[in-house]
TILUMDREN-976092 format. One line per field, with one value per atom (N, C-alpha, C, CB): residue in three letters; atom name; x, y, z. Coordinates in pm, whole numbers. Glycine has a CB too. Layout:
type = [ALA	...]
atom = [CA	...]
c1 = [X	...]
c2 = [Y	...]
c3 = [Z	...]
This chain:
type = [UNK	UNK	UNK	UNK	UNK	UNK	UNK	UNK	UNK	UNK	UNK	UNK	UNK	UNK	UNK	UNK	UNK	UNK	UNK	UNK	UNK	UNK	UNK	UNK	UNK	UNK	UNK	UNK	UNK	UNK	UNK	UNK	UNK	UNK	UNK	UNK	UNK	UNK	UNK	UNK	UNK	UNK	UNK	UNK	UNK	UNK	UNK	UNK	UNK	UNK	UNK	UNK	UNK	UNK	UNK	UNK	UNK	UNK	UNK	UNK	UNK	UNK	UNK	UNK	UNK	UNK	UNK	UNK	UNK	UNK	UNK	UNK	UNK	UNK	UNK	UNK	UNK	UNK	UNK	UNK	UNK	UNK	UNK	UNK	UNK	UNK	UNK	UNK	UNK	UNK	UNK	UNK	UNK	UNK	UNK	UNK	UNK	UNK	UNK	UNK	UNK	UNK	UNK	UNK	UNK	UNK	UNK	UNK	UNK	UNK	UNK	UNK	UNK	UNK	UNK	UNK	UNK	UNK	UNK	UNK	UNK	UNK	UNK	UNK	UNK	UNK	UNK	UNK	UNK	UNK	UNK	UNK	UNK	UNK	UNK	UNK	UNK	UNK	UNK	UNK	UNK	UNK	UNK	UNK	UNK	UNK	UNK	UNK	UNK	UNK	UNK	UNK	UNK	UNK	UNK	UNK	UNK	UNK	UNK	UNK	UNK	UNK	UNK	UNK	UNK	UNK	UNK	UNK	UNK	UNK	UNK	UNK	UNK	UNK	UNK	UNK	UNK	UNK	UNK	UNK	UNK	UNK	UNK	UNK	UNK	UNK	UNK	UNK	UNK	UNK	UNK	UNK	UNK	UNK	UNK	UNK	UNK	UNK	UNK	UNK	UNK	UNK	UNK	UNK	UNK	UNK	UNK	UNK	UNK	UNK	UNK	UNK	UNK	UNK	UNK	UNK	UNK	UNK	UNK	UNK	UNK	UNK	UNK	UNK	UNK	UNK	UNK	UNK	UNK	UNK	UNK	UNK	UNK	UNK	UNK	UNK	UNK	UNK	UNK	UNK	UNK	UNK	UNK	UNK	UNK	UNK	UNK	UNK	UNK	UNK	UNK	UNK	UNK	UNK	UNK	UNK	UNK	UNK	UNK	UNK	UNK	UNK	UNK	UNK	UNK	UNK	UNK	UNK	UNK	UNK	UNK	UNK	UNK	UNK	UNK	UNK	UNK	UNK	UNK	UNK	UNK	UNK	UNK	UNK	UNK	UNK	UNK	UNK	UNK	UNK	UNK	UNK	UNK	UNK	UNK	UNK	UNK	UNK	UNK	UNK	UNK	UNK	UNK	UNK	UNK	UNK	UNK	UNK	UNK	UNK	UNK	UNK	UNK	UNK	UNK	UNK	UNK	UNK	UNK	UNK	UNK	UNK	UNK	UNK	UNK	UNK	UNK	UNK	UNK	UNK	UNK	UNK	UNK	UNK	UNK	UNK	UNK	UNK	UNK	UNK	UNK	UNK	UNK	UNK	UNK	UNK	UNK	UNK	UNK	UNK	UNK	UNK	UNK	UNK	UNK	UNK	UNK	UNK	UNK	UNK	UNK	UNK	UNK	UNK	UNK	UNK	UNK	UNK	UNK	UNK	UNK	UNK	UNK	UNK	UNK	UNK	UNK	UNK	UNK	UNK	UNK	UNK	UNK	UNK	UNK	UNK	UNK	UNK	UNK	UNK	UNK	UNK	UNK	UNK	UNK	UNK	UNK	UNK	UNK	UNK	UNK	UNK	UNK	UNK	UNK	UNK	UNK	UNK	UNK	UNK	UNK	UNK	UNK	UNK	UNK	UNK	UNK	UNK	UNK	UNK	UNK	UNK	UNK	UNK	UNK	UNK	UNK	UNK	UNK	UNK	UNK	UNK	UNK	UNK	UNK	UNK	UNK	UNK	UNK	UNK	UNK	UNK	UNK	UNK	UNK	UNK	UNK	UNK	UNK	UNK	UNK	UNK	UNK	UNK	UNK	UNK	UNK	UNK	UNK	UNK	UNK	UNK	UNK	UNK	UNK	UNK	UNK	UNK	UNK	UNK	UNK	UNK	UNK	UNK	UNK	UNK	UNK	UNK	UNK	UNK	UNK	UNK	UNK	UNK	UNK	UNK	UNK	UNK	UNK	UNK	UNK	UNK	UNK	UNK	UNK	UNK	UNK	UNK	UNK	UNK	UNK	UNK	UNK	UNK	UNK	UNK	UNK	UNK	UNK	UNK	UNK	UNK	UNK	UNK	UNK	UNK]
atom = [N	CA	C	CB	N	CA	C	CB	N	CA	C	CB	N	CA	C	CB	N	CA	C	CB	N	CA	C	CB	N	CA	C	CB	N	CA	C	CB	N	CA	C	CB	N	CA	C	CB	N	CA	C	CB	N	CA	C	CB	N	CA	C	CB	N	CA	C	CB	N	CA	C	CB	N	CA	C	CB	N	CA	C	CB	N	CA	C	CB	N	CA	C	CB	N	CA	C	CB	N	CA	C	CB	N	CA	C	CB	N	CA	C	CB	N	CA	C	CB	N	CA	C	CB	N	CA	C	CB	N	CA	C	CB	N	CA	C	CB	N	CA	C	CB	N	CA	C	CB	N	CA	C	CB	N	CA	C	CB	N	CA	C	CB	N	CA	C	CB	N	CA	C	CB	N	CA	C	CB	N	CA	C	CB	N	CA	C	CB	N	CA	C	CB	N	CA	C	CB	N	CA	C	CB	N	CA	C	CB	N	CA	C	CB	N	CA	C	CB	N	CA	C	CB	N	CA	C	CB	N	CA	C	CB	N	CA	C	CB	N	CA	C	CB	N	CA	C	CB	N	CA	C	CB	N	CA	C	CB	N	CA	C	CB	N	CA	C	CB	N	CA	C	CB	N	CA	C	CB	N	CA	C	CB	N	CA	C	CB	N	CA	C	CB	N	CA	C	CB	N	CA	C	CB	N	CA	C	CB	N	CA	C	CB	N	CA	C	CB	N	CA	C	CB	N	CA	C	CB	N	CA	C	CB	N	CA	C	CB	N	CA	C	CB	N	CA	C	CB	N	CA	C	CB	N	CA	C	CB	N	CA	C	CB	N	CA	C	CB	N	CA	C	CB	N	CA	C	CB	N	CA	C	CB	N	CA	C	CB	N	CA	C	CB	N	CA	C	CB	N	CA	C	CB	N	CA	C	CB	N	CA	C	CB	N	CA	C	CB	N	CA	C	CB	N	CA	C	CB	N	CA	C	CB	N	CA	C	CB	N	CA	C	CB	N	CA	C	CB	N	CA	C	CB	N	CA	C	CB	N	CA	C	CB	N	CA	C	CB	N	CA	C	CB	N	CA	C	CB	N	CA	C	CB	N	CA	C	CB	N	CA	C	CB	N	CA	C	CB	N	CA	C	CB	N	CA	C	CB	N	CA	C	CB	N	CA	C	CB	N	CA	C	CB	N	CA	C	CB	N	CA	C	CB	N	CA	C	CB	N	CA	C	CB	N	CA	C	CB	N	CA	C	CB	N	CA	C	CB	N	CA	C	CB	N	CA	C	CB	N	CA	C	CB	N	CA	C	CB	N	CA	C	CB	N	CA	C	CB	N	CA	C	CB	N	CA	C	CB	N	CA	C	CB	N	CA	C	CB	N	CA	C	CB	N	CA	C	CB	N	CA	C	CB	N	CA	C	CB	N	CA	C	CB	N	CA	C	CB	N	CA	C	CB]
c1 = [-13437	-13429	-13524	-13282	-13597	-13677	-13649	-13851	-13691	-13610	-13809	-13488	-13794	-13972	-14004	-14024	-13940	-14005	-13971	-14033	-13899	-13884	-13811	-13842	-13820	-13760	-13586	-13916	-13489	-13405	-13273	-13370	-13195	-13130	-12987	-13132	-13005	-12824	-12760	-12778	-12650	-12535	-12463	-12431	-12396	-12298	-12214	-12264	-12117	-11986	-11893	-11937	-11796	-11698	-11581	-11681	-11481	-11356	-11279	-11310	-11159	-11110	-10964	-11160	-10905	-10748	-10756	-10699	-10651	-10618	-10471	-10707	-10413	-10270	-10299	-10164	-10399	-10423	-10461	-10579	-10521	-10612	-10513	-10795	-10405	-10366	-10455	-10298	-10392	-10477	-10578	-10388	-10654	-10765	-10647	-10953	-10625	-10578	-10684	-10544	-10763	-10862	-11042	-10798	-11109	-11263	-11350	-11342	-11418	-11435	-11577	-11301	-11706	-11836	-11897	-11954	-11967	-12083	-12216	-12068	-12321	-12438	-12480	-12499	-12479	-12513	-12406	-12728	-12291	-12191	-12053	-12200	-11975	-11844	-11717	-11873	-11577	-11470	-11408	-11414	-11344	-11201	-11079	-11185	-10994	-10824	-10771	-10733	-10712	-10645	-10491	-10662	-10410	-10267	-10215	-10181	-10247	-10177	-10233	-10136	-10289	-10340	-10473	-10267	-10543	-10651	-10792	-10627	-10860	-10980	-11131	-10970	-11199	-11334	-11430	-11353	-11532	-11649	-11801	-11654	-11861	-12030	-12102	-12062	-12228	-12364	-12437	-12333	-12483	-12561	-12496	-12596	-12518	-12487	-12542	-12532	-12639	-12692	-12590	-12893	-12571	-12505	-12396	-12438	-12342	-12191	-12118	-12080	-12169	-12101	-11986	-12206	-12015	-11951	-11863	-12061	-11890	-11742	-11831	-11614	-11944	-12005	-12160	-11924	-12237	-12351	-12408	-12389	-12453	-12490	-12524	-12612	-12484	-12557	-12737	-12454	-12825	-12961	-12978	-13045	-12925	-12926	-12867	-12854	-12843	-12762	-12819	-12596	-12912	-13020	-13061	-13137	-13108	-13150	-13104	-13210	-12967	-12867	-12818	-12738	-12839	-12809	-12619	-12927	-12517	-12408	-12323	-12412	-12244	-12180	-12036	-12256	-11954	-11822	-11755	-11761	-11624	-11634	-11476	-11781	-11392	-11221	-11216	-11119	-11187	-11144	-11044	-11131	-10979	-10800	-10792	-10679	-10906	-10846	-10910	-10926	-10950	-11025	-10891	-11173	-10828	-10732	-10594	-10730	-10580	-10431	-10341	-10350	-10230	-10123	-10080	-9928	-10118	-10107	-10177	-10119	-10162	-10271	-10306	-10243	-10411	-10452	-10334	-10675	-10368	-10263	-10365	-10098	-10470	-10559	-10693	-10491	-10859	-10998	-11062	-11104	-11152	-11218	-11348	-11123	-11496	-11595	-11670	-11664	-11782	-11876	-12014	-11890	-12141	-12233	-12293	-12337	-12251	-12298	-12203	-12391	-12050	-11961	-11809	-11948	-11720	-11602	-11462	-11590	-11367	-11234	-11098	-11207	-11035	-10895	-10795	-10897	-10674	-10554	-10459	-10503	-10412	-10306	-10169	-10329	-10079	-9970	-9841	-9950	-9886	-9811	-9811	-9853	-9687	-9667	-9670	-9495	-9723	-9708	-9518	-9892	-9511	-9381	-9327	-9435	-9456	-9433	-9409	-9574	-9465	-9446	-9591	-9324	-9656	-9796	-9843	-9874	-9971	-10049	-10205	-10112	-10222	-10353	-10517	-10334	-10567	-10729	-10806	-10798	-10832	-10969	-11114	-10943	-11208	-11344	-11457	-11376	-11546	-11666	-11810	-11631	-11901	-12026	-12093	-11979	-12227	-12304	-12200	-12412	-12249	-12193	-12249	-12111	-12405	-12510	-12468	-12666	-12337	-12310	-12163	-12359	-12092	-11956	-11892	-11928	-11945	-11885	-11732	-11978	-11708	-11614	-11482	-11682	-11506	-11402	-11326	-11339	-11418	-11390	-11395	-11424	-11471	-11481	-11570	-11385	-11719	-11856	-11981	-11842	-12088	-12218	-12267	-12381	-12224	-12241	-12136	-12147	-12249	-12243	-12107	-12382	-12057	-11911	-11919	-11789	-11940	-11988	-11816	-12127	-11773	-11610	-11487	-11539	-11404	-11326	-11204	-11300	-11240	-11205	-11107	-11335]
c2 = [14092	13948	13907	13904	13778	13749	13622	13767	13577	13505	13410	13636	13294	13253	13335	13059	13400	13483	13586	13445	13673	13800	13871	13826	13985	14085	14121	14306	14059	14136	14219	14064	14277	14355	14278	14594	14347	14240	14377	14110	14353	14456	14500	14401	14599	14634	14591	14754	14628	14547	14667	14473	14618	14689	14684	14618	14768	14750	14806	14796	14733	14770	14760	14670	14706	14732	14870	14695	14919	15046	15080	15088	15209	15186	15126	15345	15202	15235	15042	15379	14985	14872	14746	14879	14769	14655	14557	14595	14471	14357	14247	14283	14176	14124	13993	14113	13908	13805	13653	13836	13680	13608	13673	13536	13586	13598	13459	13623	13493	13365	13414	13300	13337	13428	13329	13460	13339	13283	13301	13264	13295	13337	13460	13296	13456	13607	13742	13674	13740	13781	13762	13702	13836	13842	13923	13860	13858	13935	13858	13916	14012	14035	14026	14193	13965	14008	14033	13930	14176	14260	14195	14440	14241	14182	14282	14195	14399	14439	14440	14559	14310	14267	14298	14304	14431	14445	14382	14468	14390	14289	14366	14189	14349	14422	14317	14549	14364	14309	14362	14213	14263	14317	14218	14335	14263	14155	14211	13969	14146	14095	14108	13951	14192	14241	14167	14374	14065	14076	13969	14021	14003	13919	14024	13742	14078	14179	14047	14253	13991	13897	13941	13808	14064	14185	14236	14314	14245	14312	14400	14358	14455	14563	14563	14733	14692	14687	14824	14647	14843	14941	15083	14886	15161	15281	15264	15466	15367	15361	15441	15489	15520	15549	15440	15674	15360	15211	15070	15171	15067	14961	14945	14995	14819	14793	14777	14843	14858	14838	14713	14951	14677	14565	14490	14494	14610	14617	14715	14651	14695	14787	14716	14806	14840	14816	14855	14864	14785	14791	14702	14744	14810	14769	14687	14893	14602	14549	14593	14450	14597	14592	14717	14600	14817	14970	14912	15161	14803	14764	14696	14671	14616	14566	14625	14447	14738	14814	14758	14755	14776	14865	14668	15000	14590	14463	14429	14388	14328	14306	14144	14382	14199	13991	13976	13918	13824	13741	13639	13655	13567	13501	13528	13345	13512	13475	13355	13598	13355	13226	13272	13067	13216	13231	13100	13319	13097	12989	13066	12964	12993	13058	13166	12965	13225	13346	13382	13366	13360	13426	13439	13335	13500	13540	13473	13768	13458	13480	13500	13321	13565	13649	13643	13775	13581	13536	13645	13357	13736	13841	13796	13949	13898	13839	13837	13873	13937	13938	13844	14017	13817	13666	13727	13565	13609	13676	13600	13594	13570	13557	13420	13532	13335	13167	13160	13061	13245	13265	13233	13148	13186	13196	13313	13177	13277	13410	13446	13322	13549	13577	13536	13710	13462	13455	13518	13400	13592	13691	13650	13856	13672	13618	13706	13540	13708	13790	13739	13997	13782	13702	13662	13547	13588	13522	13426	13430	13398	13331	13281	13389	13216	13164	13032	13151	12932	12856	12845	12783	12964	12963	12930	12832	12906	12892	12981	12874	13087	13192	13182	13371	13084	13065	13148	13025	13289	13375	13390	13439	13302	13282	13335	13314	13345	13399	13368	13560	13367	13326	13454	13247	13564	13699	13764	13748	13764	13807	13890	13908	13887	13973	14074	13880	14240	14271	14322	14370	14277	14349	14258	14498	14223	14137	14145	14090	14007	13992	13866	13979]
c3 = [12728	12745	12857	12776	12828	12985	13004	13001	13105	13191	13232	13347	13268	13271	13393	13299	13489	13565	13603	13643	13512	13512	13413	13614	13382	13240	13355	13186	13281	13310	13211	13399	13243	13090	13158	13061	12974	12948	12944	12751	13033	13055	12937	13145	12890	12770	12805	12724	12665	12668	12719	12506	12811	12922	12854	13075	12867	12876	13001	12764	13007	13143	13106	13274	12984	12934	12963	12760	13061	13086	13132	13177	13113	13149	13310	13136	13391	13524	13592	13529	13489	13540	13479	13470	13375	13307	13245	13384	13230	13166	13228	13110	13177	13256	13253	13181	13411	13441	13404	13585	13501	13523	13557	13630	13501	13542	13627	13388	13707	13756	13827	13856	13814	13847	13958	13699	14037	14080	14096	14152	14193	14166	14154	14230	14041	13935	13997	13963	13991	14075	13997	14208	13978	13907	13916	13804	13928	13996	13866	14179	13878	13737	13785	13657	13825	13842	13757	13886	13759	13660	13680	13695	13598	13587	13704	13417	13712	13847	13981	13839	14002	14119	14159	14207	14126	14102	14100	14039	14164	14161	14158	14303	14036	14046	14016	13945	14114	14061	14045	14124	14011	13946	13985	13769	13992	13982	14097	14005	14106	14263	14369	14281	14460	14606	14710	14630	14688	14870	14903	14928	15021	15149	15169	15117	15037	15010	14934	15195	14842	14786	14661	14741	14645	14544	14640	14478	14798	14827	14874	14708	14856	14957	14906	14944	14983	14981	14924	15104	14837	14735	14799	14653	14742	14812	14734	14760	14847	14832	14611	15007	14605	14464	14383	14438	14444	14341	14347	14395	14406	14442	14320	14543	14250	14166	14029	14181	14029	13898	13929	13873	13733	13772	13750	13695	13734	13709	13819	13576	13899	13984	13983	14137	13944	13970	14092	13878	14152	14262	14226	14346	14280	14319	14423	14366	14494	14594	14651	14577	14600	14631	14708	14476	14720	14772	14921	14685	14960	15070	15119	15046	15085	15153	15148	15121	15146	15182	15052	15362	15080	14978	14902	15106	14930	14892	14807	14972	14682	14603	14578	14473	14501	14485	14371	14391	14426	14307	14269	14372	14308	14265	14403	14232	14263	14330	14264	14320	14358	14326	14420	14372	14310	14374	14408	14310	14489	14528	14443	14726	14551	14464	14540	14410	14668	14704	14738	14783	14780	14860	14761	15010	14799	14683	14792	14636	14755	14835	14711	14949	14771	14723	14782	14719	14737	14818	14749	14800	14875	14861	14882	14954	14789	14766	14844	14668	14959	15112	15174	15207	15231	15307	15457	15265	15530	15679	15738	15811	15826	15943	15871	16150	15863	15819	15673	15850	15595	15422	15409	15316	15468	15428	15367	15530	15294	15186	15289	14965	15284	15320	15240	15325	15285	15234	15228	15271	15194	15236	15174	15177	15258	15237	15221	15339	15136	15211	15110	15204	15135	15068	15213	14954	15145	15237	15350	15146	15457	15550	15669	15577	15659	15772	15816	15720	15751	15799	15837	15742	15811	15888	15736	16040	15624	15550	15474	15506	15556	15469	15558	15457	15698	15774	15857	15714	15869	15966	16087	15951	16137	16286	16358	16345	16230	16273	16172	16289	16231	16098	16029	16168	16025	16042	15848	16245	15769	15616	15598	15570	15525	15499	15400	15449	15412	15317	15265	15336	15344	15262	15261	15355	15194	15244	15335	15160	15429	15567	15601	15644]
């Protein structure tokens, strides 16, 4: 497939119904960037890495693929998502642990040069925080 300024490939078709992964909840993408919530809280994604808008930053043998899967959920401890939502460079994931008040946790990560991810720095999130 090309694109007016560049050849890029179209990914195969995935499956991820698994006893291990459950069912796909939700999909929700942004710039060239995509997170799955599985029914058991689970969250993977693909695309495009820079900033860590995927949740991390590729190893040097993984540069340039243009598909990387990538769990979230083993990043944030024994808690899982219950819903994500993306922008166009950055991701966030609200876990289903309540803190003292019953509040839910946000977690953020992606680009972030304008404070946009609400962490309390201008400084890229390659994991979620």
């Amino acid at each position: 497939c090309w694109t007016f300024w560049r050849k890029i490939k179209i990914p195969k078709a995935s499956s991820f119904q698994t006893k291990e992964t459950g069912k796909i909840s939700k999909v929700v993408s942004g710039d060239n960037h995509t997170l799955i919530l599985m029914s058991t809280g689970d969250v993977y994604s693909f695309g495009d890495s820079t900033g860590g808008k995927i949740g991390r930053i590729p190893d040097k043998e993984e540069t340039g693929k243009l598909l990387l899967r990538n769990n979230l959920s083993e990043l944030i401890g024994k808690h899982k998502f219950i819903d994500v939502f993306t922008c166009l460079n950055h991701s966030f994931g609200i876990k289903e642990e309540k803190d003292h008040k019953g509040s839910r946790k946000l977690y953020a990560w992606g680009l972030n040069g304008f404070g946009q991810l609400g962490v309390g720095n201008l400084d890229n999130q390659i994991q979620p925080k």
